[in-house]
C-alpha positions, 0 to 999 in steps of 0.5 A, a space after each residue: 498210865 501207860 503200860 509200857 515196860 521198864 527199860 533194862 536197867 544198867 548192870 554193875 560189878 563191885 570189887 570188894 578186895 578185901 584181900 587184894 586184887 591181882 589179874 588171875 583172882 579178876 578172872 576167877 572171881 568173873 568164872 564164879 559169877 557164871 562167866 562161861 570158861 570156855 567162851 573165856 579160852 576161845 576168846 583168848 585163843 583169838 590172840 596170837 599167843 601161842 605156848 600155855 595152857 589154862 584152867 579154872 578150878 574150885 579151891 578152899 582159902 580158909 573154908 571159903 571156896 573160890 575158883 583158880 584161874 591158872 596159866 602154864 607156860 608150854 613153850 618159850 616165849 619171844 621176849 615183847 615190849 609194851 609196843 609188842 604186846 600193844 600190837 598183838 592186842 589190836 591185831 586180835 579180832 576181838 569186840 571192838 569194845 573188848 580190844 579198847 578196853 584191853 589197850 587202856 588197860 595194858 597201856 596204863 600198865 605200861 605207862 606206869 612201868 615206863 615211869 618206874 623205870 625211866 624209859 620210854 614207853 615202847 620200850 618197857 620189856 616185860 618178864 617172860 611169864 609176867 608177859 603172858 600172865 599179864 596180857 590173858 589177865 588183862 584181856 580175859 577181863 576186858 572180855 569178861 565184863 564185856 560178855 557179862 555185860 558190865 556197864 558200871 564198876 565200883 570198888 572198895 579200899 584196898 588194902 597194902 602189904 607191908 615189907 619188901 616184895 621179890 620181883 623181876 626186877 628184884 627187891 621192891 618196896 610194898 606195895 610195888 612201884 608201878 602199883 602205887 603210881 597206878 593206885 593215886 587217888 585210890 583209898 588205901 589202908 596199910 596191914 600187917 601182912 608181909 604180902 603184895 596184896 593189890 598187884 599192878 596187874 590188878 591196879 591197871 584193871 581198876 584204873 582201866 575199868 574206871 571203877 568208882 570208890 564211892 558207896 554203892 548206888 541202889 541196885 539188885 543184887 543178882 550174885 557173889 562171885 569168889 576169885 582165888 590167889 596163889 598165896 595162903 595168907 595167915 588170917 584171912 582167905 586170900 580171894 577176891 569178892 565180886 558183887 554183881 548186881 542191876 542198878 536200880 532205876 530212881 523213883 526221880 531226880 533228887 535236889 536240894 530246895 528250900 521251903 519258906 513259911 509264914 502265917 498272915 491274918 492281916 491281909 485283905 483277902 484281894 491281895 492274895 492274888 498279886 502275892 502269888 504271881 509276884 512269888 511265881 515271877 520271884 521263881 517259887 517252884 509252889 505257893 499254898 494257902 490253908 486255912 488257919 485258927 490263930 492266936 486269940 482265935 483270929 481267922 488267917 493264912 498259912 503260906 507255904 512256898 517252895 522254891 530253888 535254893 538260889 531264889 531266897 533273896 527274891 523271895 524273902 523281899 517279894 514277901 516283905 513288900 508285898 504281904 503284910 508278914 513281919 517273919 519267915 521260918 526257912 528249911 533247906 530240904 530235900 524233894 524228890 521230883 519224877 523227870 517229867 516234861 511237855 508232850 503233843 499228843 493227838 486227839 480227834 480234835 487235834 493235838 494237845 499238850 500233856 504232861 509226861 512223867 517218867 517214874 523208873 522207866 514208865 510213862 504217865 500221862 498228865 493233863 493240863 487243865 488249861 489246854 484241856 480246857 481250851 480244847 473243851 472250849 474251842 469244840 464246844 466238849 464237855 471238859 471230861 470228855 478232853 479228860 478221857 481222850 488223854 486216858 485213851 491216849 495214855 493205854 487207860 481204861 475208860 
């Protein structure tokens, strides 16, 4: 077998908000995970946003500890519409990477803000704070995910407030209507709690990361970070859990096959053969034969066929007509198979063809014996000797 190492696996973060999601809990929660804060405001200094102040500390909510990402405005600030805000991000010399993700993100804040209030996009305004809360929100987490190396996001049901929210705009139905557009096809459940739970800025970053609301896959988890809101909810710590963590590379691919069975103990034994070829042409993926001491102490043959769920017709009537089998047991299963496929590999003799299989990342070699044994036979060679060559080949000891 092949020693190479196993490639780098891909690098995941899941939102668990279970208290909701805003842009500064985001950031907090990827300061906790160990985002270097520093390289967070020189980042964002790279925007030509001038006239506030950042900071990140340890905060309790309900004797769970978080860290705070807080924005104060120094100076006023020119009003900016979405085209405005959309220019500053493009013109930033930022990570080309970082720069698309922040665009799709305030763009689809934009997008459903234009809609919400019936104008065009380009000439969405955006409150003075919520401007420049929204664009270091938004662009800190492109950059964070970008620096932590994040390949997959994931996240969980969000939860919803119930009530009337105070906004820019005024009062607004729970939650907001730019959070509700952005939140279709989301998994939502209603609470109790008077609060805007999931804000827009929040909903854009999931929209935007692409998150996925589907069970995790098997990864590693490597840490738990905690981002703090500015709210003390009644019951509950108002943080925001990200989970980050390495998917973990499948032992194979997983498909669904069917497995077909029956007992023969009246066959002629040179008709077994022909069965065979004729359920390999029939597309089964494997046929057996073993041994059997049946009813009434007859000698037979057990089958076993495995084969692709759509090859059960041709199957079935492959073996009526060409075994001697009255029935057949049929089971749906699933069969974990390594990724594998034909390789040339050169030998002193010339190439030959190995099988590769590929299990989390490493290679192994696999002989045919039919091309070894053509191999053998062409050079008058021993078939061990092939054998050994293709363990040679494959890093093995002899």
């Amino acid at each position: 077998m092949s020693t190479t190492a196993a490639p780098q696996t891909e690098r995941l973060l899941y939102f668990d908000c279970f208290s909701g999601l805003s842009g500064d809990m985001t950031l907090g929660a990827l300061i906790d995970l160990g985002l270097d804060p520093e390289a967070l405001w020189q980042g964002l200094a790279q925007l030509d946003l001038r006239g506030y102040t950042a900071r990140a500390e340890k905060v309790k909510k309900h004797f769970l500890a978080g860290t705070k990402v807080k924005f104060t405005l120094t100076a006023p600030q020119p009003p900016r519409t979405s085209r405005d805000i959309l220019r500053l991000i493009e013109q930033a010399p930022l990570p080309p990477p970082v720069q698309e993700l922040s665009s799709t993100m305030f763009r689809l804040l934009a997008e459903a803000e234009a809609q919400v209030h019936q104008v065009a996009m380009e000439e969405v305004h955006f409150h003075e704070v919520g401007a420049v809360d929204s664009i270091l929100d938004l662009v800190g987490t492109a950059l964070g995910c970008h620096l932590l190396g994040i390949t997959q996001v994931y996240a969980s049901p969000l939860p919803c407030g119930r009530g009337i929210i105070a906004s820019a705009h005024g009062l607004l139905p729970n939650p907001a209507p730019a959070t509700a557009l952005l939140l279709a096809g989301a998994p939502l459940y209603g609470t109790e709690l008077p609060a805007e739970l999931v804000t827009p800025t929040g909903a854009a970053i999931l929209r935007g990361l692409g998150a996925q609301f589907t069970p995790l896959p098997p990864f590693t988890l490597e840490k738990v970070g905690y981002g703090a809101g500015d709210r003390d909810l009644p019951d509950q710590p108002n943080l925001l859990r990200l989970i980050l963590g390495r998917l973990t590379l499948p032992l194979g691919r997983r498909e669904r096959i069917l497995v077909l069975e029956t007992h023969l103990d009246d066959m002629l034994p040179e008709w077994f053969e022909h069965l065979m070829e004729s359920l390999f042409q029939a597309g089964a993926l494997d046929v057996a034969y073993c041994p059997l001491q049946m009813k009434k102490n007859r000698p037979g043959v057990g089958l076993t066929i495995v084969a692709p769920l759509y090859c059960r017709d041709a199957i079935l009537e492959t073996l009526f007509t060409e075994s001697t089998t009255l029935g057949v047991r049929l089971q749906e299963m699933d069969r974990v198979a390594v990724n594998r496929w034909q390789e040339s590999i050169a030998t002193p003799f010339g190439p030959l063809q190995v099988k590769v299989a590929d299990i989390r990342g490493r290679r192994r070699l696999l002989p045919e014996y039919e091309a070894c044994r053509a191999l053998a036979k062409e050079h008058n060679l021993p078939l061990l000797e092939v054998y050994r060559l293709v363990r040679e080949a494959a890093g093995e000891e002899t």
